[in-house]
C-alpha positions in Angstrom: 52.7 23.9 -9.1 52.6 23.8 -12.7 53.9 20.5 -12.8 50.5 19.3 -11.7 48.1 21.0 -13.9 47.5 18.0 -15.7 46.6 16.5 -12.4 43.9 18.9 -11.3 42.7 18.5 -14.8 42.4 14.9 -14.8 40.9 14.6 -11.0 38.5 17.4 -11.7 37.6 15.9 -15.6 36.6 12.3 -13.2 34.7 14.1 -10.6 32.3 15.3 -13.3 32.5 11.7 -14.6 31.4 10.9 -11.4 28.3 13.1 -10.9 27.1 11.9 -14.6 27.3 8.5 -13.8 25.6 8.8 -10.3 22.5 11.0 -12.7 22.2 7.9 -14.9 22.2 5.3 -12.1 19.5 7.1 -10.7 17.8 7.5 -13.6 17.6 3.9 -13.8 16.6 3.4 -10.4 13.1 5.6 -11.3 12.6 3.4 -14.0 12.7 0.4 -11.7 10.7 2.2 -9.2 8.5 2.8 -12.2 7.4 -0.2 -13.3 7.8 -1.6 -10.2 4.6 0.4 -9.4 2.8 -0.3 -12.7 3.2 -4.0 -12.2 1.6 -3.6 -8.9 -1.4 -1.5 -10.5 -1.7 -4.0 -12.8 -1.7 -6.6 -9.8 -4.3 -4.6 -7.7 -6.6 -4.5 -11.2 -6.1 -8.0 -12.2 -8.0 -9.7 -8.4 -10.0 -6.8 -8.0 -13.9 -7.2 -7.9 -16.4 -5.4 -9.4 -20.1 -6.4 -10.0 -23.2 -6.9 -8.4 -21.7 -10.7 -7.6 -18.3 -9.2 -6.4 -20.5 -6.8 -4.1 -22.3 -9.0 -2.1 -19.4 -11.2 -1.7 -17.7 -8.9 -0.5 -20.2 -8.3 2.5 -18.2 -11.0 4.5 -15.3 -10.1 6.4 -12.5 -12.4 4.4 -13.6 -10.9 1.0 -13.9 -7.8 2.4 -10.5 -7.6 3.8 -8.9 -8.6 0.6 -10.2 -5.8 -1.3 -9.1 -3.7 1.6 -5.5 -5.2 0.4 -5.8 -4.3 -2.6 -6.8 -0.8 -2.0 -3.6 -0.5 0.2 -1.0 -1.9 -2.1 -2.8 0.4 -5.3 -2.1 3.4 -2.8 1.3 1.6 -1.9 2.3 1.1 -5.7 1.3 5.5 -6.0 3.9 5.9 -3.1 6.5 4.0 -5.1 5.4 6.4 -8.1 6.3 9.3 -5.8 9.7 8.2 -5.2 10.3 7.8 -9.1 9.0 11.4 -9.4 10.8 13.0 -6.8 14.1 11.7 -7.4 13.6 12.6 -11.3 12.8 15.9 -10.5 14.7 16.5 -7.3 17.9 14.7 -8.0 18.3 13.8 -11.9 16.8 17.5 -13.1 18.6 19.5 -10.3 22.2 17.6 -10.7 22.0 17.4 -14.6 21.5 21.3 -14.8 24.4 21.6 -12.0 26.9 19.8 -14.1 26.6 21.5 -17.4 27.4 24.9 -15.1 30.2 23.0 -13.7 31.5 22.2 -17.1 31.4 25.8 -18.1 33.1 26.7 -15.1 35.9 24.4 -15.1 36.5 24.9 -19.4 36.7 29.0 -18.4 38.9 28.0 -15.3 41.3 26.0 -17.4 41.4 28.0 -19.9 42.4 31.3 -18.2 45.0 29.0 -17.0 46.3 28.1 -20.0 46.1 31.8 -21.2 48.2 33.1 -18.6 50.6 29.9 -19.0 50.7 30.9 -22.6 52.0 34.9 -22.0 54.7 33.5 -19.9 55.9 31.6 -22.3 55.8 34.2 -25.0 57.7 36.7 -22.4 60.1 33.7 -21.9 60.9 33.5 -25.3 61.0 36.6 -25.9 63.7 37.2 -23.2 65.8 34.4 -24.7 65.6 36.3 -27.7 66.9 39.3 -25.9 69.7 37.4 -24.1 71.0 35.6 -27.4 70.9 39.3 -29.4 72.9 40.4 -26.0 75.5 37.4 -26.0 76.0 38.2 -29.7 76.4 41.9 -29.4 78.5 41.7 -26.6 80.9 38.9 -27.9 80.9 41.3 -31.4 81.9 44.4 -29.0 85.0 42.1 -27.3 86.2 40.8 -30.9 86.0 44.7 -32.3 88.1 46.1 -29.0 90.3 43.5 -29.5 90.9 44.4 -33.2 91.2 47.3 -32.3 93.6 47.1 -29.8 95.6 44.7 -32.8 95.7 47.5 -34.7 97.0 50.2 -32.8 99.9 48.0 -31.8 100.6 47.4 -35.3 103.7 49.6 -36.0 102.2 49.1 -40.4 98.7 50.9 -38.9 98.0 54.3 -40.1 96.7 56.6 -37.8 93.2 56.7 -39.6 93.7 52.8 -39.8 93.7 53.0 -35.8 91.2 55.8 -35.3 88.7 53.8 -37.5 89.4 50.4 -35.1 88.4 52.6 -32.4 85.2 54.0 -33.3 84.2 50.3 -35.0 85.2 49.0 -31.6 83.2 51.6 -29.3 80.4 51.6 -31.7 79.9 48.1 -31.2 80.3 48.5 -27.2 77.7 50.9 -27.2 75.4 48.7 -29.1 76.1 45.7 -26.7 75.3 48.2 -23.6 72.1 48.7 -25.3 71.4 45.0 -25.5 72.8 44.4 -21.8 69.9 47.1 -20.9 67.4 45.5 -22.9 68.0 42.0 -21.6 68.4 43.3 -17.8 64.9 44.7 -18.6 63.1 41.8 -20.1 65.1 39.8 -17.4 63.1 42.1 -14.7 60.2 42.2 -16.4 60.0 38.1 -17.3 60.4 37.5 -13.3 57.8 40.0 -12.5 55.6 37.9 -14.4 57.1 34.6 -13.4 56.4 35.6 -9.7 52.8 37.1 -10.9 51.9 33.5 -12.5 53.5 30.9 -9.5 52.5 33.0 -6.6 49.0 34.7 -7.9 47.4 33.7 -11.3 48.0 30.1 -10.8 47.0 30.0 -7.1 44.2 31.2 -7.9 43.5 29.3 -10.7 43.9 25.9 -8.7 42.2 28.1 -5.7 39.1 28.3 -8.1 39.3 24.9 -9.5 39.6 23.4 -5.8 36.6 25.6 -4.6 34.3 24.6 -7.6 35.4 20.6 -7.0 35.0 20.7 -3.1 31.3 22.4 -4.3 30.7 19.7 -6.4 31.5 17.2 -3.7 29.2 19.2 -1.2 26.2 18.7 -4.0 26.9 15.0 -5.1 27.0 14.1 -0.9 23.2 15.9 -1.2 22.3 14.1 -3.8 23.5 11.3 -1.9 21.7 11.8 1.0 18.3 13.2 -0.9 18.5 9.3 -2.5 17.8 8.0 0.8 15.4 11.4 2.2 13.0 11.2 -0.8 12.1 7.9 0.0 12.2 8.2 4.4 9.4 11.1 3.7 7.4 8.7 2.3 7.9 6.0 4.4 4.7 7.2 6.9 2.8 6.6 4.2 4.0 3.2 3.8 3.9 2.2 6.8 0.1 3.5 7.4 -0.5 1.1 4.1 1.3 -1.7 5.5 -0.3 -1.2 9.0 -3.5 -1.2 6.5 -2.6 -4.5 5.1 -2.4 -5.7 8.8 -6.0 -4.2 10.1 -7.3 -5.6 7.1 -6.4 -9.3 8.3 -7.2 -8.5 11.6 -10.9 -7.5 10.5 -11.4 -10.8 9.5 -14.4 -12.7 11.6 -15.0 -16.3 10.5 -18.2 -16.0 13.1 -19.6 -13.6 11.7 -18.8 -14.3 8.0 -20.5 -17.7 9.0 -23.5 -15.8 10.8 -24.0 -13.6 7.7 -24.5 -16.4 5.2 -26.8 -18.2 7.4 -28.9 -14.6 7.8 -28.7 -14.4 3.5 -30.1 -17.5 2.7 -32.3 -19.1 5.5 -35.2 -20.3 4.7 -38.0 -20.0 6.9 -38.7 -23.8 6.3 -38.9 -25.8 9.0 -36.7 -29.5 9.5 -38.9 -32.3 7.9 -40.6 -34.9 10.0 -39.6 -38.5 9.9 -40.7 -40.7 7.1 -43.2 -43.1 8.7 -43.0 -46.7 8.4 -45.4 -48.4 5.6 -46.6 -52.0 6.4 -46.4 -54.0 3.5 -46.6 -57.0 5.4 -50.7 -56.2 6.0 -51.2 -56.0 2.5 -51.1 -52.4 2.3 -50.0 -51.0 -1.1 -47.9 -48.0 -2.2 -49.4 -45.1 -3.5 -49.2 -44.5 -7.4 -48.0 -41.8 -8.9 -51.5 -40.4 -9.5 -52.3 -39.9 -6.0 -48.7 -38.5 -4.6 -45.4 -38.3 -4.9 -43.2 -41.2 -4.8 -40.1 -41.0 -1.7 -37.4 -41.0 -3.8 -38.4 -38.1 -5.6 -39.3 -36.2 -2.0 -36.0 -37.3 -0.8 -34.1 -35.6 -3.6 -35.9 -32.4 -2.9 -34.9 -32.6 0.8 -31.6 -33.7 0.7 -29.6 -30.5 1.5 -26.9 -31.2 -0.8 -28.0 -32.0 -4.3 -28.9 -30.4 -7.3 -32.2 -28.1 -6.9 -33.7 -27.3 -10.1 -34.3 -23.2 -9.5 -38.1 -22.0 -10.2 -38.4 -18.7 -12.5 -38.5 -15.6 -10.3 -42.1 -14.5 -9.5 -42.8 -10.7 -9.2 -44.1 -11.3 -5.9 -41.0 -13.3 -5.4 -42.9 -16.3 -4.5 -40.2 -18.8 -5.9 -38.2 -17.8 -2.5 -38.0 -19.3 0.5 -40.0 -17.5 3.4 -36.8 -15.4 5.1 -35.2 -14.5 2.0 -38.9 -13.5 -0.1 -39.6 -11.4 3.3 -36.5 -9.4 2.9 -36.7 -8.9 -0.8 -40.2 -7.6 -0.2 -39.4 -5.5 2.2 -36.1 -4.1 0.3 -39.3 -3.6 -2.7 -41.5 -1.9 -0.6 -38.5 0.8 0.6 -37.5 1.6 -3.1 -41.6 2.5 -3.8 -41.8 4.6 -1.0 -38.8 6.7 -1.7 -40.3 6.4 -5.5 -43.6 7.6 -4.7 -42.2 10.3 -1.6 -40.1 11.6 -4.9 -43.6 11.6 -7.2 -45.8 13.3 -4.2 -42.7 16.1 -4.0 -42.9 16.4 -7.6 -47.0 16.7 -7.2 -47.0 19.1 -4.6 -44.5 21.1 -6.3 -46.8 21.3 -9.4 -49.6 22.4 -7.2 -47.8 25.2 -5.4 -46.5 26.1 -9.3 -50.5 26.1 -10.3 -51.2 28.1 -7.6 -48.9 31.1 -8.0 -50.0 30.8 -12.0 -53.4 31.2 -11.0 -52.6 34.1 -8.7 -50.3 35.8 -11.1 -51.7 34.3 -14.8 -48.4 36.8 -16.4 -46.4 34.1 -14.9 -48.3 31.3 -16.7 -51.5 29.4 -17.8 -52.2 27.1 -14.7 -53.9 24.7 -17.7 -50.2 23.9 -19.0 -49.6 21.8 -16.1 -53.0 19.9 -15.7 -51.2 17.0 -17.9 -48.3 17.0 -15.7 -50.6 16.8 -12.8 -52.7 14.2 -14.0 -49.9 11.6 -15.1 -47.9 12.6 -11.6 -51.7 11.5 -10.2 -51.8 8.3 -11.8 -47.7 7.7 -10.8 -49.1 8.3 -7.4 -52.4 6.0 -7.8 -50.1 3.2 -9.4 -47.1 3.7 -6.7 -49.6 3.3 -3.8 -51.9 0.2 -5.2 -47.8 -1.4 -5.9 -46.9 -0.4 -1.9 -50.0 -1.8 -0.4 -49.6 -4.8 -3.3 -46.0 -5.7 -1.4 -47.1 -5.0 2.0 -49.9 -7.4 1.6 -47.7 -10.2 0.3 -44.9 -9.4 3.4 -48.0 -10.1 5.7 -49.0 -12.7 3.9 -45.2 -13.9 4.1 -45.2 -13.5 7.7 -48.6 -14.5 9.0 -50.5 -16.2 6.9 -47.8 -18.0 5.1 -45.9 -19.5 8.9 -49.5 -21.1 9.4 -49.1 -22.3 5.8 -45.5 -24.1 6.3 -47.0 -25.6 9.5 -49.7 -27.2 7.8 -47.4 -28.3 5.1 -45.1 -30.1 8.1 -47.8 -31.7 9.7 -48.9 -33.0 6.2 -45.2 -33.9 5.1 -45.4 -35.8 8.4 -48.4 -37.9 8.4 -48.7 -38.9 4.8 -45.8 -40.3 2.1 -45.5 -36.6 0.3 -48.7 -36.3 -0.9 -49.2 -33.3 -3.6 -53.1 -33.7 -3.5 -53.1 -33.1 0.2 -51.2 -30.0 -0.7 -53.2 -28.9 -2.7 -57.0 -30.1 -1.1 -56.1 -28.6 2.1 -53.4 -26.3 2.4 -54.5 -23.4 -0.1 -58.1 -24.3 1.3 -56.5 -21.3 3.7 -57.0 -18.7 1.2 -60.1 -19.8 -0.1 -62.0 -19.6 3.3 -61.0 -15.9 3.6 -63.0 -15.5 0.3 -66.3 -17.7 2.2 -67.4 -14.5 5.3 -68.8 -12.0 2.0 -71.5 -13.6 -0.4 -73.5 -10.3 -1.3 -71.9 -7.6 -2.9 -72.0 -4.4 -0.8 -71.8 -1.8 -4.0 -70.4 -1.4 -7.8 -67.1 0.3 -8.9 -65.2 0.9 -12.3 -61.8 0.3 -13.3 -59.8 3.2 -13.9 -56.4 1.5 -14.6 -55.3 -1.9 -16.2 -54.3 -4.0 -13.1 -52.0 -7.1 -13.8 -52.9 -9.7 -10.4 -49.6 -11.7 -10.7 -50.0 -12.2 -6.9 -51.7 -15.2 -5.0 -55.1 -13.6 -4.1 -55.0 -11.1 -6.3 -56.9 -10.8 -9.5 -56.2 -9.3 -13.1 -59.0 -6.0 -14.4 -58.6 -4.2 -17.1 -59.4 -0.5 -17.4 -63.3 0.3 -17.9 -64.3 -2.9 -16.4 -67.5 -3.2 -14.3 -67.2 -4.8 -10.7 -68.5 -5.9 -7.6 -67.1 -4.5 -4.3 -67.1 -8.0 -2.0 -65.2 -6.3 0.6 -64.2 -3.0 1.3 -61.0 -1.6 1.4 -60.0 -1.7 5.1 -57.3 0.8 5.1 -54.3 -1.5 3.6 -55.4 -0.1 -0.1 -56.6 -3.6 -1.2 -60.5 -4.1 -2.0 -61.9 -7.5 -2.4 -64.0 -7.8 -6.2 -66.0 -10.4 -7.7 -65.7 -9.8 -11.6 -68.7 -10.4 -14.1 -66.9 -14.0 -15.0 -67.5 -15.3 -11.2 -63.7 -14.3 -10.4 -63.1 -13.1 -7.4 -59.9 -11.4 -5.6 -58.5 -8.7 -4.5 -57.2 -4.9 -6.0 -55.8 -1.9 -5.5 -58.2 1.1 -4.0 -56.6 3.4 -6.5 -57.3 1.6 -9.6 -61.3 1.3 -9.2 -63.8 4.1 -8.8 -67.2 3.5 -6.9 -70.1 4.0 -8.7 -73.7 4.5 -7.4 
């Protein structure tokens, strides 16, 4: 009814209010989800680990495991970016757009309601206009009959008197016939209209008005129900980073963390003997400090948990412990071999590219690439005399040195620390590898500078004359005795014989 058009327009004027404020709340809710997320990035940045430290802590399982963590709650804090996004885009974007076209629709709604409210009210007006003009014509007709009638009953009227009464008098009836038709057909016409506006244009109106708020119901439940969707199809991703989270404590193996830092930094060395008892009571007196160490100072480098003053690192990696200078060696010799299998590639690939210049000289000068060739040569040389330079130093690590350490335990055992016994009788094991050669078997010429940073090697420099004490024996060391009276050993590759 019409009575309640201020009704639908105040119930359809608060469901728009409604879908507005549900945009901005989740409009809102993204920004929470936002920097939610970046907090967590910033989180996951802050206690993650990078650097060469970082890496090799993380090797053990607990350290490990925590980066894992990390990793899972950066890919969690992405999944709460999602949400943000997709609701932006699939709820805030859609339902923003959908209720400036609901606006439109309801203003045109309204106002073709309004319109056609307005006609009828012009065509009622217009029909009281019509029904007044009627009422006054029609009373006007009565009052000129009646005069009329006055006057041709008065015996004074003149006939013309009386004929003019009766012409004013039906003159006046005709004019308020006209007026009755008028009115009977703006009366007819008004109700046509009436009846078109209550039982067509207004249902319709309030047809279309109830159609496009029952639409906007239907969208605002989606929207509803996409605020709780958006975030269930991400919720397998969750849960696979939460389940992540979990694996990652369950990887954790306090054995084998233990295990790996005992593998890192053993020694080699073996458990010191017992300090012997020293009999002052037979007159016997302590050593001095010229002759060995005194125990206190042994003790400190012994005890396991005190201060150790760290040596510089050797090239050979000498100032390690036995284990740990055996796999640093080792990890040495690897990167030269893939270093010199990269130059020998790169040499045999100048070769091949010398030979097709000398079969097709259009292609090239094969002369171009004799420098190439010659410095890739000397890589090579330099690569291999470094190689067999390590290996000899891992067996030395492994053989020579175990026999070493033993000797050093039995001496650390029978004698209060002594330093000259060290040094009288336990590098006497080198030096008697140097006794079996006295003559020299031929002459050679350094090629390359040589720097002998190792034990047992010695230092040449390029053009020096030497003599060959001991061939090489297919490890690519040579033993030389130098014009000085030094004696040691060098690489094959940087010495040429000479007759």
């Amino acid at each position: 009814k019409l009575d309640q058009y201020d009704v639908i327009d105040k119930h359809t004027q608060s469901g728009l209010d409604l879908v507005e404020r549900y945009i901005k709340f989740v409009k809102e809710r993204t920004e929470i989800e936002q920097n939610y997320a970046k907090q967590l990035r910033s989180l996951t940045k802050k206690y993650y680990r990078r650097g060469s430290k970082e890496e090799q802590e993380c090797r053990y399982s607990n350290h490990a495991s925590f980066q894992d963590i990390l990793n899972e709650l950066n890919d969690y804090a992405g999944q709460r970016e999602l949400i943000a996004e997709n609701m932006m885009t699939g709820i805030c974007v859609e339902l923003t757009k959908f209720l400036q076209d609901l606006k439109q629709e309801r203003k045109s709604h309204l106002s073709d309601a309004k319109k056609a409210q307005q006609t009828l009210e012009s065509s009622f007006k217009h029909l009281e206009s019509t029904k007044k003009r009627f009422a006054k014509e029609w009373a006007e007709a009565e009052k000129a009959t009646q005069q009329a009638d006055k006057t041709e009953s008065d015996p004074n009227a003149t006939k013309p008197d009386v004929e003019k009464a009766r012409q004013h008098a039906h003159a006046r009836t005709h004019t308020a016939e006209e007026c009755r038709n008028d009115y009977a057909a703006e009366l007819q016409k008004y109700n046509k209209e009436q009846n078109l506006f209550y039982y067509i244009e207004i249902p319709q109106f309030f047809n279309k008005l109830q159609e496009m708020d029952e639409r906007r119901i239907r969208r605002l439940a989606g929207g509803y129900c996409q605020f709780s969707d958006i975030e269930k199809k991400v919720l397998p991703i969750i849960s696979k980073c939460l389940e992540g989270i979990s694996a990652a404590g369950g990887k954790v193996d306090e054995k084998q963390d233990s295990m790996l830092l005992i593998e890192q930094h053993k020694s080699g060395f073996e458990q010191p003997g017992d300090v012997e008892f020293e009999d002052y009571s037979h007159g016997i007196k302590p050593a001095t400090s010229e002759s060995s160490l005194n125990a206190p100072k042994v003790r400190a480098k012994l005890w396991p948990f005190g201060k150790k003053h760290k040596p510089p690192p050797a090239e050979d990696f000498s100032h390690l412990p036995p284990e740990q200078r055996k796999k640093k060696l080792q990890a040495k010799i690897d990167d030269i071999a893939k270093e010199l299998q990269k130059t020998q590639d790169q040499s045999d690939a100048l070769e091949k590219m010398r030979g097709v210049y000398e079969q097709n000289p259009q292609l090239g000068d094969p002369s171009s690439l004799e420098p190439q060739i010659s410095e890739t040569s000397q890589n090579i040389g330099r690569l291999r005399g470094e190689l067999t330079k390590y290996e000899v130093g891992k067996n030395w690590d492994s053989n020579t040195l175990r026999g070493f350490l033993e000797k050093f335990n039995t001496y650390v055992g029978r004698s209060a620390f002594s330093e000259q016994l060290e040094s009288q009788h336990l590098y006497s094991e080198f030096d008697d590898e140097f006794d079996d050669v006295q003559t020299p078997i031929g002459q050679c010429k350094a090629i390359y500078t040589f720097e002998g940073n190792s034990e047992g090697t010695i230092s040449i420099t390029e053009g020096e004359q030497l003599s060959v004490m001991e061939d090489d024996k297919g490890d690519g060391w040579m033993r030389v005795l130098k014009a000085n009276g030094e004696e040691g050993y060098i690489p094959s590759s940087y010495v040429k014989l000479v007759s």
